[in-house]
N, C-alpha and C positions, 0 to 999 in steps of 0.2 A: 636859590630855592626860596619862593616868599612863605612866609608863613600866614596859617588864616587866621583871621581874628574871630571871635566866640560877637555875635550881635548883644549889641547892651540890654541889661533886662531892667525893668520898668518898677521896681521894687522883688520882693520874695512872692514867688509863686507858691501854693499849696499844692501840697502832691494830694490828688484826689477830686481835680475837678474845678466848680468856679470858684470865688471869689464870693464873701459874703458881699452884703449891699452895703454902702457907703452911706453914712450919716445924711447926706445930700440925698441919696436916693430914697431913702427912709422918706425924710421931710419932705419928698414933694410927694412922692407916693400917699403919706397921709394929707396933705393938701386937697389932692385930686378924691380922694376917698371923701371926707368932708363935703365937698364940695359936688360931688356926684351923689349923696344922700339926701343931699337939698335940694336939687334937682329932679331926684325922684321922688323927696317925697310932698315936692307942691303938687306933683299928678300933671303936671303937661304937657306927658309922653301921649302921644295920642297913637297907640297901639293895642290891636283888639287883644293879645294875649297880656299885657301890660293893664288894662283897664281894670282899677280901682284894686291893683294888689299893691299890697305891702312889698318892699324888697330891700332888703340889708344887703348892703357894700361891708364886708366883710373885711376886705383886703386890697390893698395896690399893691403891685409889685411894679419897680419902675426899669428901666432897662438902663444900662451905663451910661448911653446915651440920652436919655431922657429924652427920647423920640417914639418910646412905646413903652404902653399902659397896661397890664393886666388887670384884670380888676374881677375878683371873685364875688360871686352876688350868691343869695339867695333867697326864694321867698320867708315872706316872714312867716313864722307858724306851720312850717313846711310847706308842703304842696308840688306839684308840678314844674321841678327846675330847670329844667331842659325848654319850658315852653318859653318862662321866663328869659332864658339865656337868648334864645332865638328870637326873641323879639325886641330885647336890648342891644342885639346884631345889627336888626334892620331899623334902628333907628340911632343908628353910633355917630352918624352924620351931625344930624339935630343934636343929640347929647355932648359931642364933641364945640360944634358951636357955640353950644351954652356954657358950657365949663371955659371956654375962650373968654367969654364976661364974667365969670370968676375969678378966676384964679390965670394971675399975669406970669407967663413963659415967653423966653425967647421963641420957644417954638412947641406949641402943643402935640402933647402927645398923641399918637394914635390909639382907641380903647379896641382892646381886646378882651372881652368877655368869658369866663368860665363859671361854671358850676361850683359852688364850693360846697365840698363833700365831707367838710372838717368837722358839722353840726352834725352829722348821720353817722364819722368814724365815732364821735365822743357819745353818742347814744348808744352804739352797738360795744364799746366799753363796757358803760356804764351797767349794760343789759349782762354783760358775761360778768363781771364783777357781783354782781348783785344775785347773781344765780345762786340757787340751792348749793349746787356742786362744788363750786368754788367756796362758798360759807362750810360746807363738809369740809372739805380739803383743809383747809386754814382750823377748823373747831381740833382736827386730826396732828396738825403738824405742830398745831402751837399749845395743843390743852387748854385752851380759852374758847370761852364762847363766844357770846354776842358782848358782853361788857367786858372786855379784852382792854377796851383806851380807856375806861371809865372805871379807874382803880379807886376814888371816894368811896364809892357805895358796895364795892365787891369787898374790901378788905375791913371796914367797917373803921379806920384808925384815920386820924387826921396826919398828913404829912406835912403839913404845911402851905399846901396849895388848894384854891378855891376853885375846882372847876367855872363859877357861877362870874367870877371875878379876876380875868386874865391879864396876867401881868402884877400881881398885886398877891403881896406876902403877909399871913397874918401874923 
């Protein structure tokens, strides 16, 4: 009777999915981001929905293999991201090339374009945080108003700390 053997594993797997990104993947991925910012922002993308906008590279995500790019864009000041995205598509060619006189790899990546939707999640935050309801809610739970962090001026006593002067004891 043989017995089977269990195949060797490659370090500890996480139970739950991938694997964060590797210090290597990190550093090219900001490489490729840098380096893709300065290419968009000399302007010579010659693409009519690309013509004369601004556009933040946001993010690289790089693949294990460092054979594919994600690269999250968006315009600057908002605006129309989708047209953006679509037009950083049809010109991945040219932009690939030129990041090739960049930034030296064995083998460049391929860029994969997305939308980054992280500036519009932290606005629509920002917007429910700041709402009436939620300041009701909190004046309710905690018996504090609006000067709740700003204990100087509400208690009138010095504690020892200088709002004005952080870090520093008088």
């Amino acid at each position: 009777m043989t017995q089977q053997r269990k195949p060797a594993s490659r370090g500890k797997k996480k139970k739950g999915g991938a694997r964060p990104p590797s210090q290597r993947q990190l550093r090219a991925g900001e490489l490729v981001r840098r380096a893709l910012a300065e290419i968009l922002a000399r302007g010579e993308v010659r693409d009519p929905d690309l013509a004369g906008r601004s556009i933040t590279v946001s993010e690289v995500r790089m693949s294990p293999d460092m054979r594919h790019a994600v690269c999250f864009v968006a315009p600057l000041g908002g605006g129309d991201g989708s047209a953006v995205v679509k037009g950083l598509r049809r010109s991945q060619c040219y932009l690939r090339g030129e990041l090739a006189r960049e930034v030296t790899f064995k083998f460049m990546p391929s860029l994969l374009f997305e939308e980054d939707k992280s500036f519009d999640k932290a606005a629509e935050l920002d917007r429910l945080l700041y709402s009436p309801e939620v300041a009701r809610d909190l004046e309710r739970s905690t018996g504090y108003g609006d000067d709740a962090f700003d204990d100087d001026e509400a208690d009138g006593e010095d504690d020892g700390d200088d709002d004005d002067a952080p870090g520093r004891v008088s």
